[in-house]
MDTraj code that builds the backbone (N, CA, C; nanometers):
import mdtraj as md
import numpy as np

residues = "UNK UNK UNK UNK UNK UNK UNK UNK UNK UNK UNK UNK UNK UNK UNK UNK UNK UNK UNK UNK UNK UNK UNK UNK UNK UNK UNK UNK UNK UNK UNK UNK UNK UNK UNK UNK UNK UNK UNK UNK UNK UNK UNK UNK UNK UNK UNK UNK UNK UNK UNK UNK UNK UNK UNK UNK UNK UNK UNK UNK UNK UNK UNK UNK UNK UNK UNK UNK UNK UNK UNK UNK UNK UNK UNK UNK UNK UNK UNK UNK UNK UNK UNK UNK UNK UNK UNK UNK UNK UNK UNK UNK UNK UNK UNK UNK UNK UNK UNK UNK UNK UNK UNK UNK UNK UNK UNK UNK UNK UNK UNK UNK".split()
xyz = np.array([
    [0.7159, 0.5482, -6.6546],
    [0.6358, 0.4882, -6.5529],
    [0.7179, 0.3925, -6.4685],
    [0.8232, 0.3372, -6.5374],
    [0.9127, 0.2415, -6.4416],
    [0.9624, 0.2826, -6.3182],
    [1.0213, 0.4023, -6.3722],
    [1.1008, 0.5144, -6.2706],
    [1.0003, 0.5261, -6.1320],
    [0.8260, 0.5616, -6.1709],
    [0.7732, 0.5901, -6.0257],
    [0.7514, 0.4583, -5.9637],
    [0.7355, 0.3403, -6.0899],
    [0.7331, 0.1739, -5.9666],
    [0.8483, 0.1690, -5.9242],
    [0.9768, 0.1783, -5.9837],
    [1.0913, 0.1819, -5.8344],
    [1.0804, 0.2998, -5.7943],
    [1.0525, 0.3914, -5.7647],
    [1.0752, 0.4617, -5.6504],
    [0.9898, 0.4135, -5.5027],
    [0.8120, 0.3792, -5.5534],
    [0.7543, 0.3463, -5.5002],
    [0.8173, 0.2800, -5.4221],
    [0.8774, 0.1296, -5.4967],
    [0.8674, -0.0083, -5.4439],
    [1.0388, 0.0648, -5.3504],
    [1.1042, 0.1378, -5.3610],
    [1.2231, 0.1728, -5.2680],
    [1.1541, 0.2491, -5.1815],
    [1.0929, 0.3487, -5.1519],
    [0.9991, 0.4318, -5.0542],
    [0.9176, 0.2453, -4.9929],
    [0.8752, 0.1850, -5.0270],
    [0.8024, 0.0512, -4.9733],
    [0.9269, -0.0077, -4.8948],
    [1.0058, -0.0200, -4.9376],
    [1.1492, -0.0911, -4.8642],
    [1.1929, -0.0235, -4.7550],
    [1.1675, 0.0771, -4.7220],
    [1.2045, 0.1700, -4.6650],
    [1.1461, 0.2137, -4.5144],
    [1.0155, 0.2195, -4.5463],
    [0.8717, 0.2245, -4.5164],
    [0.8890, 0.0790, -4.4012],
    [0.9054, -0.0407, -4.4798],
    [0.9309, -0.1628, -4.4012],
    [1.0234, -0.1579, -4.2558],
    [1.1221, -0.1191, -4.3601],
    [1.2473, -0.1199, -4.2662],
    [1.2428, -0.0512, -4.1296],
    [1.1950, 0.0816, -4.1575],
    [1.1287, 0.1787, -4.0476],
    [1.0251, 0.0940, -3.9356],
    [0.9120, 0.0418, -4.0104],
    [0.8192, -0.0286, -3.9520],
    [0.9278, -0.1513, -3.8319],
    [0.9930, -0.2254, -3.9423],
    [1.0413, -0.3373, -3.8375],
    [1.1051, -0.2718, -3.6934],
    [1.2087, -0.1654, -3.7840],
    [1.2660, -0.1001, -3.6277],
    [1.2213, -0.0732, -3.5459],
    [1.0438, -0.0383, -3.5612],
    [0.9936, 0.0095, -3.4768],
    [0.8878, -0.0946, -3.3680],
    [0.8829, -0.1723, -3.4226],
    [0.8389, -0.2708, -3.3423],
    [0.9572, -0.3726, -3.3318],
    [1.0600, -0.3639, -3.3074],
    [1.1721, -0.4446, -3.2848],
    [1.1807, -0.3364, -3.1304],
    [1.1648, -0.2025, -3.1433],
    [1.1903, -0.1125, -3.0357],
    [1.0623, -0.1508, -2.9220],
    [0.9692, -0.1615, -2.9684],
    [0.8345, -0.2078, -2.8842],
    [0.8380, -0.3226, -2.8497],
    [0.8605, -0.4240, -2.8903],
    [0.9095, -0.5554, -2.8412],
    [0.9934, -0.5460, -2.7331],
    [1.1119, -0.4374, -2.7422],
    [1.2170, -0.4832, -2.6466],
    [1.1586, -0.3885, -2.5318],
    [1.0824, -0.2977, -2.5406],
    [1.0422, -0.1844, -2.4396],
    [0.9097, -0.2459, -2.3537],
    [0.8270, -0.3742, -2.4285],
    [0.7102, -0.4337, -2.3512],
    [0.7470, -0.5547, -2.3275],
    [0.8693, -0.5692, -2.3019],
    [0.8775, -0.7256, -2.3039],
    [0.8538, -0.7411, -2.1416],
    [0.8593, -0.8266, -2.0384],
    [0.8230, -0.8814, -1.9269],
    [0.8950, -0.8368, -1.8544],
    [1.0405, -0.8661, -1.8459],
    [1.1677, -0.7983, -1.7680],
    [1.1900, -0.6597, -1.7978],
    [1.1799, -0.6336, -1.9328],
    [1.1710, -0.4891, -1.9046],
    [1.0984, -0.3753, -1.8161],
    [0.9440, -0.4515, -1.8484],
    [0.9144, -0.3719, -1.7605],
    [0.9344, -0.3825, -1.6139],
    [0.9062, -0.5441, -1.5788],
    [0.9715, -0.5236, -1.4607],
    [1.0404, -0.4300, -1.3625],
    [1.2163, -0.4031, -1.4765],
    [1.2800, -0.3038, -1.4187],
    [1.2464, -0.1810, -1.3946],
    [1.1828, -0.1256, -1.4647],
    [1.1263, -0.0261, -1.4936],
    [1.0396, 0.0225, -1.3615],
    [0.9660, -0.0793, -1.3569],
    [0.8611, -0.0948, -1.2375],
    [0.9699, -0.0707, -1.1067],
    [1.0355, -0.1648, -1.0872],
    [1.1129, -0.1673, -0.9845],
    [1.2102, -0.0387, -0.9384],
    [1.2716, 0.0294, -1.0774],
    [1.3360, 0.1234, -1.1201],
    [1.2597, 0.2702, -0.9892],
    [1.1223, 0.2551, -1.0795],
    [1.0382, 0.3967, -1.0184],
    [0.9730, 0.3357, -0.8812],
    [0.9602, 0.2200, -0.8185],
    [0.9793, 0.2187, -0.6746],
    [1.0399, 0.2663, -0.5924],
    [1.1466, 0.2117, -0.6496],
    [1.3084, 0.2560, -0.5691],
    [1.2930, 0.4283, -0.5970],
    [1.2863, 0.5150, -0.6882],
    [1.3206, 0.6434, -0.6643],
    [1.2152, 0.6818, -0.5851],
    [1.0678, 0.6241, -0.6176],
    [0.9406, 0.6984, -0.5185],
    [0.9807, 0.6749, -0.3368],
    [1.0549, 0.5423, -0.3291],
    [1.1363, 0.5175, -0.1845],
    [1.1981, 0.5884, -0.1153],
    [1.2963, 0.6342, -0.2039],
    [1.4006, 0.7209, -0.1738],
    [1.3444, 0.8365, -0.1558],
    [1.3016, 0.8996, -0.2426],
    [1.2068, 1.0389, -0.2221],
    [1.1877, 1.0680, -0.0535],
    [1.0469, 0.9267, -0.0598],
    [0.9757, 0.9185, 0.0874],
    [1.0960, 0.9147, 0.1794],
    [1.1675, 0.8774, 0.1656],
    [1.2834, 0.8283, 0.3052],
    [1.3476, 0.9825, 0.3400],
    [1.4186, 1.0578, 0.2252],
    [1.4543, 1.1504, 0.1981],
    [1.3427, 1.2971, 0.2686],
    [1.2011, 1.3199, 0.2214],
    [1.1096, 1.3722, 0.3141],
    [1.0999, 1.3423, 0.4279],
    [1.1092, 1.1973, 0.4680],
    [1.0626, 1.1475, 0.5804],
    [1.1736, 1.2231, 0.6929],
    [1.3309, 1.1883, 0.6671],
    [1.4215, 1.2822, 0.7118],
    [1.4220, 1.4678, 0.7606],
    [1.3772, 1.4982, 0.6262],
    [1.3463, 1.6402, 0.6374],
    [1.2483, 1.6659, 0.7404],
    [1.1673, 1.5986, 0.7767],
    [1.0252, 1.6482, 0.8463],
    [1.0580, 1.6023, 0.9681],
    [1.1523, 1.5024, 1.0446],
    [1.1808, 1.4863, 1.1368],
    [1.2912, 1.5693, 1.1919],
    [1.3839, 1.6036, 1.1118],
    [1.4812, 1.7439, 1.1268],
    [1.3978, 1.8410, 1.1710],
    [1.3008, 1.8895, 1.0839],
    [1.2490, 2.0506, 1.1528],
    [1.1626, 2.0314, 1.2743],
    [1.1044, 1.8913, 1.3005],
    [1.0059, 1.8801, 1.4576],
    [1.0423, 1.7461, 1.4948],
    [1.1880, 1.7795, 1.5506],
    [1.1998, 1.6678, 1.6042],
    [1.1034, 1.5863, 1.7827],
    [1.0679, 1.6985, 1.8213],
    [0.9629, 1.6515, 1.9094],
    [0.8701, 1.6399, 1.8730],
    [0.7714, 1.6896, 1.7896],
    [0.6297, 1.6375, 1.7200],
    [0.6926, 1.4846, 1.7288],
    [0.7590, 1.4283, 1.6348],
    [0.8283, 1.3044, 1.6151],
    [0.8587, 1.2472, 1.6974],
    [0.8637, 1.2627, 1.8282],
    [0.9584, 1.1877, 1.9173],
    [0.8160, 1.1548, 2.0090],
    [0.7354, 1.2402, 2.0222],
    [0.5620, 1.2464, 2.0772],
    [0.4522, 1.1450, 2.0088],
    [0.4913, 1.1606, 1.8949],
    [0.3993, 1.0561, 1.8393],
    [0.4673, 0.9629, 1.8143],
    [0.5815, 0.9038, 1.8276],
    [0.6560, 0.8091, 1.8802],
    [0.6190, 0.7218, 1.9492],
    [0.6237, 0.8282, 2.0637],
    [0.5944, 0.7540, 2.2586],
    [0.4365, 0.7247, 2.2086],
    [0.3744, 0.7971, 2.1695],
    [0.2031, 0.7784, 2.1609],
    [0.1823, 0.6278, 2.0925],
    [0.2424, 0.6107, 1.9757],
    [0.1951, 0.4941, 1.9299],
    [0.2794, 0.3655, 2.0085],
    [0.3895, 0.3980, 2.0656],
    [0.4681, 0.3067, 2.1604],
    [0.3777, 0.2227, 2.2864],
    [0.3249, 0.3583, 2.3057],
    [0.1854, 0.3213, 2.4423],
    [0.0936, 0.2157, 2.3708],
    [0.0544, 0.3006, 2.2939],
    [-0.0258, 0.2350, 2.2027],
    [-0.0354, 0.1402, 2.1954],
    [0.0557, 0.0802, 2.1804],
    [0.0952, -0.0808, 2.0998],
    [0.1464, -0.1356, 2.2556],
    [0.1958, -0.1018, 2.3030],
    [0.2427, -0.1989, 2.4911],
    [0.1012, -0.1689, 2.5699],
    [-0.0063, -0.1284, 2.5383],
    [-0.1036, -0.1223, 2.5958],
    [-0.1610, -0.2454, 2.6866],
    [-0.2053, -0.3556, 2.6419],
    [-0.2153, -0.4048, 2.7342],
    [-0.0909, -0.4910, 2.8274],
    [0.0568, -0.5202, 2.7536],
    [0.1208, -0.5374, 2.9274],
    [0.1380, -0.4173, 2.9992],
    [0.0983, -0.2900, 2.9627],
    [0.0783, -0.2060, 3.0966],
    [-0.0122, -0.1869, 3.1716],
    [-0.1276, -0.2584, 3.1237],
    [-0.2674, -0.2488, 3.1775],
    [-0.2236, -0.3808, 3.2879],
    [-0.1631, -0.4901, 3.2481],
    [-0.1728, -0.6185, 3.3499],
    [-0.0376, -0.5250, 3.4318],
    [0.0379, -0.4863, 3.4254],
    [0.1332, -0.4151, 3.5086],
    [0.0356, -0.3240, 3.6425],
    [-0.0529, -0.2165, 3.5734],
    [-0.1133, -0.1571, 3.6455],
    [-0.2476, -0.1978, 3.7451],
    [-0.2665, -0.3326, 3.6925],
    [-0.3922, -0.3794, 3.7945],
    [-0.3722, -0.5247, 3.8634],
    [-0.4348, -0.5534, 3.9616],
    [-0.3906, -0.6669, 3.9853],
    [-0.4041, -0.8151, 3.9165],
    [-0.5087, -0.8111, 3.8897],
    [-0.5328, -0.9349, 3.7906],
    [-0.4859, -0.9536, 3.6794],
    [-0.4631, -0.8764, 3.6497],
    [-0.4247, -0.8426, 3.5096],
    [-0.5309, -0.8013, 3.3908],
    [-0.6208, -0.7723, 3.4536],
    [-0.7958, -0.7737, 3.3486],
    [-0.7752, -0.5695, 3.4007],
    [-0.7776, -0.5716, 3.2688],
    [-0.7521, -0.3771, 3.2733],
    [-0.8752, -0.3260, 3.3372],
    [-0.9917, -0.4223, 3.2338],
    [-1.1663, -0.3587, 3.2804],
    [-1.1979, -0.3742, 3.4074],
    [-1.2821, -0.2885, 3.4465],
    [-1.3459, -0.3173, 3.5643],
    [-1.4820, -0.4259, 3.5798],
    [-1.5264, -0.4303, 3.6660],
    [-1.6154, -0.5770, 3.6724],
    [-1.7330, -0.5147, 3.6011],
    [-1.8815, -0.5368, 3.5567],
    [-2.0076, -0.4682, 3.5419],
    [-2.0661, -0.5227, 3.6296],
    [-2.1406, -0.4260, 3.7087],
    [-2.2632, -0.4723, 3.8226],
    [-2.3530, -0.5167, 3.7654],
    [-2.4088, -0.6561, 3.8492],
    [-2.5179, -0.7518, 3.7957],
    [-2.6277, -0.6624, 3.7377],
    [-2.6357, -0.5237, 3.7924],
    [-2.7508, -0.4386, 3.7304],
    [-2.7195, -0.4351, 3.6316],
    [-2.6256, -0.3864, 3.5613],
    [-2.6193, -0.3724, 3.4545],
    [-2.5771, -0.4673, 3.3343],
    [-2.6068, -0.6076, 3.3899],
    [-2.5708, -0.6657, 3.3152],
    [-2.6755, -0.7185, 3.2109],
    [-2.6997, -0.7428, 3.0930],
    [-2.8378, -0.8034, 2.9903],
    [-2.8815, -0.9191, 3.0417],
    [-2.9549, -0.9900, 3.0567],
    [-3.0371, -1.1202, 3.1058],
    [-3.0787, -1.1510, 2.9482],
    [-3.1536, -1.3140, 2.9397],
    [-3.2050, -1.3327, 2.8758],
    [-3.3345, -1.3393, 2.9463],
    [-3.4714, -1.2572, 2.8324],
    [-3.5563, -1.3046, 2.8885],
    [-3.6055, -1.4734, 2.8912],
    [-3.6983, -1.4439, 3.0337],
    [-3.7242, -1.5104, 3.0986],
    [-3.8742, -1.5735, 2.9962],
    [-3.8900, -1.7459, 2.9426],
    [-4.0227, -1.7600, 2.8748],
    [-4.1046, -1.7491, 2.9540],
    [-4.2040, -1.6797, 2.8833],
    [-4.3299, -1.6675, 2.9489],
    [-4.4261, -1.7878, 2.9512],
    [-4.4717, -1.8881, 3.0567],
    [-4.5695, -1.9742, 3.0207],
    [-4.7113, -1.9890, 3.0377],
    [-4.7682, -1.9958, 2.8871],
    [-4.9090, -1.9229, 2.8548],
    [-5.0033, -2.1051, 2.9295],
    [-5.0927, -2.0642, 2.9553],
    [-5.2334, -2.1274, 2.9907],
    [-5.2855, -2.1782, 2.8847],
    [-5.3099, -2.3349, 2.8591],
    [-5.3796, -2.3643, 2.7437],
    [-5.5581, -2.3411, 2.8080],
    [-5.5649, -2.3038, 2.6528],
    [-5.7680, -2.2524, 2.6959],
    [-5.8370, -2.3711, 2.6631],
])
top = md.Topology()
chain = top.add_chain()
for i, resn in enumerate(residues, 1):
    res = top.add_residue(resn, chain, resSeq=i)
    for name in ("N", "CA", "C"):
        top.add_atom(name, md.element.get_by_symbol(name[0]), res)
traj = md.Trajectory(xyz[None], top)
């Protein structure tokens, strides 16, 4: 019977030892900076990727690209071309008093 309490208690030593390594490995794999890098790590390749596509797709249409370029260029200089193109610099046009909302007018009632 001795023989299976040490084997046990060496299979138990063993058993430990395994255990510690293995959360000595989890410790160092969840620690704060690790992941960090990690994090930072798979940014940087998802970056590169995008930059890398982004290249490719401007290679095969380079005018699609160069069109929606100018489009959002307008886009965005929109209004100093509007004060360029009118005199005042007010892009809108005026609204005729017709069409403009009023507040109504109170009505004043007659005491009975």
């Amino acid at each position: 019977m001795s023989d299976a309490v040490t084997a046990a208690e060496a299979q138990a030593v063993i058993a430990r030892a395994r255990l510690g390594a293995t959360l000595s490995t989890l410790q160092s794999r969840l620690a704060p900076k690790a992941l960090a890098q990690e994090a930072a790590q798979g940014l940087l390749d998802k970056g590169q990727a995008v930059a890398t596509s982004g290249v490719e797709v401007v290679r095969r249409n380079p005018l699609t690209v160069a069109g929606a370029l100018g489009a959002v260029a307008l886009f965005l200089a929109r209004k100093p071309i509007a004060k360029l193109l009118t005199k005042n610099g007010d892009a809108t046009s005026p609204t005729p008093d017709s069409l403009t909302l009023r507040k109504p007018r109170a009505v004043k009632r007659k005491p009975k």
